[in-house]
VEXDREN-2710 file (C-alpha; in Angstrom, 1 decimal):
% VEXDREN-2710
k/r/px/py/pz
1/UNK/5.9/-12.3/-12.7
2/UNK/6.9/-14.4/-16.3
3/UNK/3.0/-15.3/-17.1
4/UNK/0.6/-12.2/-17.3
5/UNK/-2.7/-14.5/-18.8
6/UNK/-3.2/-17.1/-15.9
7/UNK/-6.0/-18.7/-14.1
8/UNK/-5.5/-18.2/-10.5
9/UNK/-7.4/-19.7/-7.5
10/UNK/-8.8/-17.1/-5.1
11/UNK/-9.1/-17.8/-1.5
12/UNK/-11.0/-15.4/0.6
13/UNK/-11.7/-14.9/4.8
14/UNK/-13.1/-12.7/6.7
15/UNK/-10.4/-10.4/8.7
16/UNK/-13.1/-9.7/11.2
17/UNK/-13.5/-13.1/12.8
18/UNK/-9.5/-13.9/12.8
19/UNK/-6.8/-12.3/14.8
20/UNK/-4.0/-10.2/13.6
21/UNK/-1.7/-13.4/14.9
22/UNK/-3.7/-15.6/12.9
23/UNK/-3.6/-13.3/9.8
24/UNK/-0.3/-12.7/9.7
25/UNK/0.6/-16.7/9.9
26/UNK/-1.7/-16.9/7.0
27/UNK/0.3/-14.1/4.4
28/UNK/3.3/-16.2/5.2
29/UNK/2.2/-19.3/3.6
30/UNK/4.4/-20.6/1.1
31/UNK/3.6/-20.6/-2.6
32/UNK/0.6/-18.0/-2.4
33/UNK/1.1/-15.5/-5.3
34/UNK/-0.6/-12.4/-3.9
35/UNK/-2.6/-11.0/-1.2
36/UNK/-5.5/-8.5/-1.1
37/UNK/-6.8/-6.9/1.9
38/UNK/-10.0/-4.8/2.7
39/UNK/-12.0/-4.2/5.3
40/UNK/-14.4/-6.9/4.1
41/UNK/-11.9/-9.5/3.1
42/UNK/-8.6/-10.7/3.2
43/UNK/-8.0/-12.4/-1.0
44/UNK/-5.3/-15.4/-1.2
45/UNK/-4.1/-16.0/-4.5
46/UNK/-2.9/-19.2/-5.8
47/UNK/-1.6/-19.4/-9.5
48/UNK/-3.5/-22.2/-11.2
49/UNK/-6.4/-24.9/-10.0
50/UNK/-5.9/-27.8/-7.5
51/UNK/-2.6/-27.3/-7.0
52/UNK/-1.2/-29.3/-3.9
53/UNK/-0.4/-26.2/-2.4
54/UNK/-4.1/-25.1/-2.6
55/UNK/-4.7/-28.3/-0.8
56/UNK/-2.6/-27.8/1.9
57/UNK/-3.9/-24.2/2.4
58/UNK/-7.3/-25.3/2.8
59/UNK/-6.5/-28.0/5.2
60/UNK/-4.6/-25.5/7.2
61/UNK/-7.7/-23.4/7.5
62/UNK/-10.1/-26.1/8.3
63/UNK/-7.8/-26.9/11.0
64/UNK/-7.9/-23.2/12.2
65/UNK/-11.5/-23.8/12.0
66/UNK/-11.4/-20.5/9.6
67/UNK/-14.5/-20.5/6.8
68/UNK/-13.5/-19.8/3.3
69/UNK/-15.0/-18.7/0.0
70/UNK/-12.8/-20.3/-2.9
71/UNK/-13.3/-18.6/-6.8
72/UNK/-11.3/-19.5/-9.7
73/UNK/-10.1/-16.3/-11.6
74/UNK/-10.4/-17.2/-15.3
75/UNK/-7.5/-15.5/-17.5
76/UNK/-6.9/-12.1/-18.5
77/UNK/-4.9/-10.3/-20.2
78/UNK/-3.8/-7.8/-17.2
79/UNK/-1.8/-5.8/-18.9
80/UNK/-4.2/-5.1/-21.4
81/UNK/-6.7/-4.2/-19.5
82/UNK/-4.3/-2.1/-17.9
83/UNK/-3.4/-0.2/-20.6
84/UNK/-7.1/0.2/-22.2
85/UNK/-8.2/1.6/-18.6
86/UNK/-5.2/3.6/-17.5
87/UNK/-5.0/7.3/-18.0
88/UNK/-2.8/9.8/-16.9
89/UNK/-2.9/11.8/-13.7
90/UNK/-2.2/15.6/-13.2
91/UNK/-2.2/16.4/-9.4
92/UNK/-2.6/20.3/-10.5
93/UNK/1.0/21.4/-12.4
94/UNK/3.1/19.5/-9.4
95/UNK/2.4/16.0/-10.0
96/UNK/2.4/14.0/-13.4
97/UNK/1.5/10.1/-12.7
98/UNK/1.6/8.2/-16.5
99/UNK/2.5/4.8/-17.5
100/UNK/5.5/4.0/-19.7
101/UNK/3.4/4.0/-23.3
102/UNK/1.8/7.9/-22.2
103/UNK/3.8/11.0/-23.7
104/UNK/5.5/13.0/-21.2
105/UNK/3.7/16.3/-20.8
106/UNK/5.9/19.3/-20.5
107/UNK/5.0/22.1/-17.5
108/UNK/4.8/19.7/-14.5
109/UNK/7.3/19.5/-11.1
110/UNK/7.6/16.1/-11.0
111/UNK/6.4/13.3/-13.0
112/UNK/6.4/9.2/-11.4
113/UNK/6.3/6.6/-14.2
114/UNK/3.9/3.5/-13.3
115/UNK/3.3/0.2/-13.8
116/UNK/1.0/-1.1/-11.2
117/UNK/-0.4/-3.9/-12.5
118/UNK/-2.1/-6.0/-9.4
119/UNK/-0.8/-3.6/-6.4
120/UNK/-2.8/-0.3/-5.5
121/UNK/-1.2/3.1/-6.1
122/UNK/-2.1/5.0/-9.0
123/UNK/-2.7/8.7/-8.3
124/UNK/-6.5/7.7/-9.4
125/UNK/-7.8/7.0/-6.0
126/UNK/-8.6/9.7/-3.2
127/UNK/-6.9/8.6/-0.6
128/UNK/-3.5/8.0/-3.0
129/UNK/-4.3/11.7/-4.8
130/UNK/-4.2/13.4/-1.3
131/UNK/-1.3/11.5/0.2
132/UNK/0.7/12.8/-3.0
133/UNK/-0.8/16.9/-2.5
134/UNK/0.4/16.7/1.0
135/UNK/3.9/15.6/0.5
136/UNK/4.6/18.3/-1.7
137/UNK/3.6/20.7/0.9
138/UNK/6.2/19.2/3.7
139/UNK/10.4/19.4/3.2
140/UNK/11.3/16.6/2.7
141/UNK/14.8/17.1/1.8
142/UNK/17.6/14.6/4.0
143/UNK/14.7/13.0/5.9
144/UNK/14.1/9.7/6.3
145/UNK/10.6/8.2/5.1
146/UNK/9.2/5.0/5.3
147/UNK/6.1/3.9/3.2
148/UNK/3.9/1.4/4.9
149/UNK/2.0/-0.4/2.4
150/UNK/3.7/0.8/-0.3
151/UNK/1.4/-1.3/-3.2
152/UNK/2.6/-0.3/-6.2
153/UNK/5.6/2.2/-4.2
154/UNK/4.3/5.4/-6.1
155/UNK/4.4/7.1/-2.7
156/UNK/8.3/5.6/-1.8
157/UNK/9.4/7.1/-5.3
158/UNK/7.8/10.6/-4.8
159/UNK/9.0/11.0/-1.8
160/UNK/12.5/10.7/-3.5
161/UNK/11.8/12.9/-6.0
162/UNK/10.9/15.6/-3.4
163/UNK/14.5/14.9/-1.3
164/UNK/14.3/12.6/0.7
165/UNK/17.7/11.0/1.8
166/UNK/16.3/7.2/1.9
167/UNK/13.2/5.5/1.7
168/UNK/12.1/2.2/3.0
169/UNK/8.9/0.6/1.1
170/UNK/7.4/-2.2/3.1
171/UNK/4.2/-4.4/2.4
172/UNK/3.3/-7.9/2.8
173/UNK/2.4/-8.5/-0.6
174/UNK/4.9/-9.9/-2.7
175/UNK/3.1/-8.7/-6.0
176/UNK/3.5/-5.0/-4.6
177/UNK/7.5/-6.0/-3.4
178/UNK/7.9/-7.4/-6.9
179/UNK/5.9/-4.0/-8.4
180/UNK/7.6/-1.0/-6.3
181/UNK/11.1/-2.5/-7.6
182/UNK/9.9/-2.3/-10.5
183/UNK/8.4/1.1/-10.6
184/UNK/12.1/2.3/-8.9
185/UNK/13.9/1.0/-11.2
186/UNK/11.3/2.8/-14.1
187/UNK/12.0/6.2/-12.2
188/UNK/15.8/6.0/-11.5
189/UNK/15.6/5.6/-8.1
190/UNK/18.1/5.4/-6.3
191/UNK/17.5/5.7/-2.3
192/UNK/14.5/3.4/-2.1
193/UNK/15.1/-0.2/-0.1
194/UNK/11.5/-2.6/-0.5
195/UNK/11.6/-5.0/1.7
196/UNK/8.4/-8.0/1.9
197/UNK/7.3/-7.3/5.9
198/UNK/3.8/-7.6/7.7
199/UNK/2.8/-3.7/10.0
200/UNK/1.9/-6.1/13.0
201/UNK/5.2/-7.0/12.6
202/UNK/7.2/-4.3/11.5
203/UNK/9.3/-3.0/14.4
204/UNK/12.0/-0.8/12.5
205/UNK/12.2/2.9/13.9
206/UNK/13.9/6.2/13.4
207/UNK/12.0/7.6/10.5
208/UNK/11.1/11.8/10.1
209/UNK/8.4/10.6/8.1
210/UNK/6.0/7.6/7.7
211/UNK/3.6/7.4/5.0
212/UNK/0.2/4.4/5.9
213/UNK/-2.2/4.7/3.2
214/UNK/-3.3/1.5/4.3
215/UNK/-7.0/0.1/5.5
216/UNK/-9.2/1.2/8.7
217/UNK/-8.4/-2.1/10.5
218/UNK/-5.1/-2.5/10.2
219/UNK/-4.5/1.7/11.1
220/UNK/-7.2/1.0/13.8
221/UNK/-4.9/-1.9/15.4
222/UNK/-1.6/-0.3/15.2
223/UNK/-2.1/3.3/15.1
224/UNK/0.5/3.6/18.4
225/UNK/2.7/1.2/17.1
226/UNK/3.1/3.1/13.9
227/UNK/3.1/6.7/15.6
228/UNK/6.1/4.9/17.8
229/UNK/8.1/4.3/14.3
230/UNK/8.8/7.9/14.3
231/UNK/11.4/10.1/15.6
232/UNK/10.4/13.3/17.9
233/UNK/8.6/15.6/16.1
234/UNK/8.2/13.1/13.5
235/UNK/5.4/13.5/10.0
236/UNK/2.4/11.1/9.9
237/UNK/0.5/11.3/7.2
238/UNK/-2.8/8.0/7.0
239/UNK/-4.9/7.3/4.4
240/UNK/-7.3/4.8/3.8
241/UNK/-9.9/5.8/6.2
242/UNK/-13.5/7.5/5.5
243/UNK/-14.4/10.5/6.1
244/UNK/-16.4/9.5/8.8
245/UNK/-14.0/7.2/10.8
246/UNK/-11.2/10.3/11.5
247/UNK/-13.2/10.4/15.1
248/UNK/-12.0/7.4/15.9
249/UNK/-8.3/7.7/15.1
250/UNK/-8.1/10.7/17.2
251/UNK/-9.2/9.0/19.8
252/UNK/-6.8/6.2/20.3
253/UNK/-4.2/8.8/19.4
254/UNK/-4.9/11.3/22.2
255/UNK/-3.9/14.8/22.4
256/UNK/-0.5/14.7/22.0
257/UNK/-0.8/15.0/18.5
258/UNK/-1.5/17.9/16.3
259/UNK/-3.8/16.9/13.6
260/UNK/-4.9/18.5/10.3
261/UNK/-7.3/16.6/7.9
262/UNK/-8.5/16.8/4.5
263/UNK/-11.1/15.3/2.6
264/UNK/-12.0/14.3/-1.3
265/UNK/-14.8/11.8/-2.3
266/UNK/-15.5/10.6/0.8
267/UNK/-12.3/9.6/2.2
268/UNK/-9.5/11.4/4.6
269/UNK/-5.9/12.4/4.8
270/UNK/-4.7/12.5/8.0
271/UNK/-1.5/14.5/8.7
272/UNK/-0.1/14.2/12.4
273/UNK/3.1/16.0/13.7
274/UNK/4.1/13.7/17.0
275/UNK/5.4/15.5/20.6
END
């Protein structure tokens, strides 16, 4: 985006009292500038104040009948705040994760170059650090990957950096479209394809590997759907669970899946080889 100090206008809803139909209508509204989910809330933003497009979002949810909480976000300077808060990642001597103005370190397999701005991906969060271990442990040389929810696509450029023949980023957010190009581009990247699409959606197939470090509900409510996205004997590796909620991912998965887990600070890695 061309203006880093803005006010926005954040719109926020409960995901629990909407259906996925209803959500998914709503992240398709035109002129919203980005979209946050967790499993409290779903965030709208809307760049600027009163804006007739603001307007005629919150008419369209009082016809839904959907309750809102509306902030303004006063300015900041993002990328400084970026930059004073930012430091670099070492995933033991495999993985280097550092923004453009950090020194490359010698003594490290593979170093990813990021600029994340408002999408999530990092290397500083559990669930992102474990996804990232993980993949180095799999060959993933000529296989075919897709990263669902790809945020800030830090996950779609490793996995080209460890071989992977082509890559397909998806998430709903345009901010984290707009940011895995960008990161791509920052890494040389070559096989990666982003493309802007919603998981209850999503119906491409034919991957060896899918990568969801993504929230409980939306894993929860398309956890077949996803493991259906693969080919036989196909890689899944989740994120973005606790700990604590593995029990119930198992469940609606069933035994026809071989499961490993891991844990770190509370949170789980999932990795699921399909039969």
């Amino acid at each position: 985006m061309d203006d880093n100090i803005s006010r926005f206008t954040q719109i926020s809803i409960d995901p629990n009292k909407n259906t996925a139909t209803e959500l998914e209508s709503l992240t398709l509204f035109k002129g919203i500038y980005g979209v946050e989910e967790n499993d409290l809330l779903v965030h709208f933003y809307f760049k600027g104040v009163e804006s007739n497009t603001i307007k005629n979002f919150r008419e369209l949810l009082a016809d839904k009948s959907i309750p809102f909480v509306e902030e303004i976000i006063e300015p900041t300077n993002w990328n400084k705040v970026w930059e004073n808060s930012f430091s670099p990642i070492m995933i033991g001597k495999k993985w280097l994760i550092r923004a453009e103005f950090h020194p490359s370190r010698p003594g490290f397999k593979n170093e990813i170059i990021i600029s994340p701005k408002m999408a999530f991906g990092t290397g500083h969060h559990a669930t992102t650090f474990m996804v990232l271990e993980q993949m180095e442990e799999l060959d993933l040389n000529g296989k075919k990957v897709l990263d669902l929810g790809c945020g800030s696509g830090i996950l779609a450029v490793a996995a080209e950096k460890l071989g992977a023949s082509s890559i397909l980023a998806v998430d709903y957010d345009p901010l984290s479209v707009e940011n895995t190009i960008e990161n791509s581009q920052l890494n040389n990247c070559q096989k990666i394809k982003v493309e802007q699409a919603n998981v209850y959606s999503f119906d491409t197939g034919g991957f060896d590997v899918v990568l969801a470090n993504i929230n409980k509900k939306v894993l929860t409510d398309n956890i077949l759907k996803i493991k259906g996205l693969l080919n036989p004997s196909g890689i899944l590796i989740i994120s973005g669970i606790l700990s604590g909620d593995e029990g119930e991912i198992k469940k609606i998965l069933g035994e026809k899946s071989t499961i490993k887990s891991y844990a770190k600070d509370n949170w789980s890695c999932m990795i699921l080889r399909i039969y």
